[in-house]
N, C-alpha and C positions, 0 to 999 in steps of 0.2 A: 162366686168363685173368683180366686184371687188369680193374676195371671200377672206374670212379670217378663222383662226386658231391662237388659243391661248390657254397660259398653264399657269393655276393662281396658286399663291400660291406656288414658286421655291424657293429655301432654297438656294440664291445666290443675294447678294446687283443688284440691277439696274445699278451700275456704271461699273460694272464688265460684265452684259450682255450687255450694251449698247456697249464695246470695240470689241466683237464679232459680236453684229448685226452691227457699222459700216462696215465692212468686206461683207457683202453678201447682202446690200442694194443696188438696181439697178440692178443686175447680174439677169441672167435667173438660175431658180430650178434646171439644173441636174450640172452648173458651181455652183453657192451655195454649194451645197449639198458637191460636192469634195473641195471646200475649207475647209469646217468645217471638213471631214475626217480627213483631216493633220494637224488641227489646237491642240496645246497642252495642251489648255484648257478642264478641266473636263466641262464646262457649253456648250461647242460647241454639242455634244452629245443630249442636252435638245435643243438647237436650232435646231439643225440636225433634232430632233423629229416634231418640230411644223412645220419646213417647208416643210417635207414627208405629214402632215398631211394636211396641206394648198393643197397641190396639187393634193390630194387623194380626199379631200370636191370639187375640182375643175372639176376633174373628173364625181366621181359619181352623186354631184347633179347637175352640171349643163352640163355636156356632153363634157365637153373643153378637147383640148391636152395635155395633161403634159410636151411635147416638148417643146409647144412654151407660158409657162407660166414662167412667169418676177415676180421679188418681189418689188413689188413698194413701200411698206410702211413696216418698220420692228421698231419696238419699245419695251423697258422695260419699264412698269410703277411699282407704288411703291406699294408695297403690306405692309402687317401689320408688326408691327417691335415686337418682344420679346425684353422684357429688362430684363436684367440677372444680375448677378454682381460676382465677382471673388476676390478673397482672394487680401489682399495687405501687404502693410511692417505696422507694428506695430498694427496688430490686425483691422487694417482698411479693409471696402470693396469699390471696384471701378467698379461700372458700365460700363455693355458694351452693344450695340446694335446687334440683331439678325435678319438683315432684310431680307423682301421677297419680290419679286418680280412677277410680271406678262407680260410674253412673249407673245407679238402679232404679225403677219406675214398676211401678206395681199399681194395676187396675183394677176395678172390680164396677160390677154391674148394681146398677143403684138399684 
């Protein structure tokens, strides 16, 4: 039984979580979890989060082990983008993009 967890709306581009979720895609929850510990990234911490929280929904609502739960599916998609713009040389301004993301983590009992 597949059970997921996600966290919309993360003030970090997709390209940048996706470098973290390849990292803990395939591996079982308590291996996951100690990688993202040591990992240097400030966004492993938000991954860290959703994949405690996958495993907790796995638990309470459907009665499963937390031992022997595997992350089978782990994705960023794209969330809404701010567009900003910032001072430049001669009085000009140059746009930049502020995107967000949405973290998904889906588990499933091996």
């Amino acid at each position: 039984m597949e059970v997921t967890a996600s966290a919309r709306q993360i003030r970090v581009s997709p390209r940048k979580v996706a470098l973290v979720l390849d990292e803990v895609r395939g591996k079982k929850v308590s291996e996951a979890l100690t990688i993202l510990s040591f990992m240097p990234t400030p966004v492993a911490r938000t991954v860290a989060k959703v994949v405690k929280s996958a495993a907790s929904n796995a638990e309470n609502n459907y009665q499963l082990v937390p031992a022997q739960l595997k992350i089978v599916k782990a994705f960023a998609d794209k969330g809404q983008t701010l567009k900003r713009y910032h001072a430049n040389a001669r009085g000009r301004a140059s746009p930049y993009h502020r995107r967000f993301s949405h973290i998904t983590i889906i588990v499933e009992e091996e």
